[in-house]
N, C-alpha and C positions, 0 to 999 in steps of 0.2 A: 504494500500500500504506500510506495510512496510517493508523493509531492512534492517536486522542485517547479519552485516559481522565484524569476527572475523581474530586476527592475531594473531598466539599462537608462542612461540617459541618452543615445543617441536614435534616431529612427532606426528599424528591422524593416526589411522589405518581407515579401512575402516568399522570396527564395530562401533567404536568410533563416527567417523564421523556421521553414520545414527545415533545413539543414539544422538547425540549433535541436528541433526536435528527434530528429533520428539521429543525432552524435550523442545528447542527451539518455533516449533509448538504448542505445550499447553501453553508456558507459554507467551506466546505475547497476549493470550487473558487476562492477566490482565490487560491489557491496553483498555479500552470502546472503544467498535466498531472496533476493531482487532481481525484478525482470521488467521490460517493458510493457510485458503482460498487465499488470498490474499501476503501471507510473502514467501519473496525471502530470502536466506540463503548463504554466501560464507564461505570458512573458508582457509583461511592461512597457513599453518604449516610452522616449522622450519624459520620463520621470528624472525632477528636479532631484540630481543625488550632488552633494558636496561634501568632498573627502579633505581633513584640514583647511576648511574653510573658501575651499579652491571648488569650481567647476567646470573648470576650461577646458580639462583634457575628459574623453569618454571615459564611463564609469558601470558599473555593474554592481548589485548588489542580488546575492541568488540565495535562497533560503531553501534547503531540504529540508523535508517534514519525512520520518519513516515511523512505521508500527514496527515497536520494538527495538536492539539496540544493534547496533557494530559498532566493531573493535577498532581503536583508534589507527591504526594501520591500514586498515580498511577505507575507513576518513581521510585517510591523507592524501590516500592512490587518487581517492574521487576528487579529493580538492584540486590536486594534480591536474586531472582529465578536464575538470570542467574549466580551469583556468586556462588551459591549453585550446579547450573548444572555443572561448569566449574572445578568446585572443585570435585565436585564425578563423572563424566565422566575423567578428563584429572588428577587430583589429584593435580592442581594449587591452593596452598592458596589464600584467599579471598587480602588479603593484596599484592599481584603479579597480581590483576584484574584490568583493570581501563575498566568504562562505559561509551560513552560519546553517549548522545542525540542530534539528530539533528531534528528541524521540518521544513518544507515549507508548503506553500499553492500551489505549484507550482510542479505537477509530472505527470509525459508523461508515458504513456503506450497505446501500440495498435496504433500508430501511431497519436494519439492526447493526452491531457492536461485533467487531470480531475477537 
């Protein structure tokens, strides 16, 4: 079940976007027991992000949501991957990325709780 939703500040076209989506798609499986099957995607464009007070250069901010946990090793590959997607899909330096992780044991779909 997880959910990566991203908030960029510069415009996504819509090639862009499917690419963000299916690089997205593969790389969530380095996290054990994560598939595509399962990963919801949003994305943001032209959202106002200011990193030290600066907005000049593109910026990203991308929040994974998962049911359940992985090992911070695991987190690191993905943080890895997605800052490398974000970089050559949108051409945002690594250093304008920020990742943040979020886990529950606690998530609704289909009208109940798994």
């Amino acid at each position: 079940m997880p959910f990566i939703d991203s908030k960029v500040s510069i415009k996504i076209s819509d090639a862009q976007e499917k690419e963000l989506k299916a690089r997205l798609g593969q790389a969530i499986a380095l996290l054990p027991g994560k598939s595509e099957r399962w990963l919801m995607t949003g994305f943001e464009d032209g959202y106002h992000l200011y990193f030290a007070g600066d907005n000049s250069k593109p910026m990203a901010f991308v929040d994974v949501s998962i049911l359940g946990t992985a090992d911070s090793g695991a987190l690191s590959n993905l943080t890895a991957e997605i800052t490398k997607i974000f970089g050559e899909v949108l051409g945002i330096a690594g250093e304008c990325i920020y990742v943040k992780y979020t886990s529950t044991n606690d998530w609704g779909w289909n009208g109940g709780n798994f």
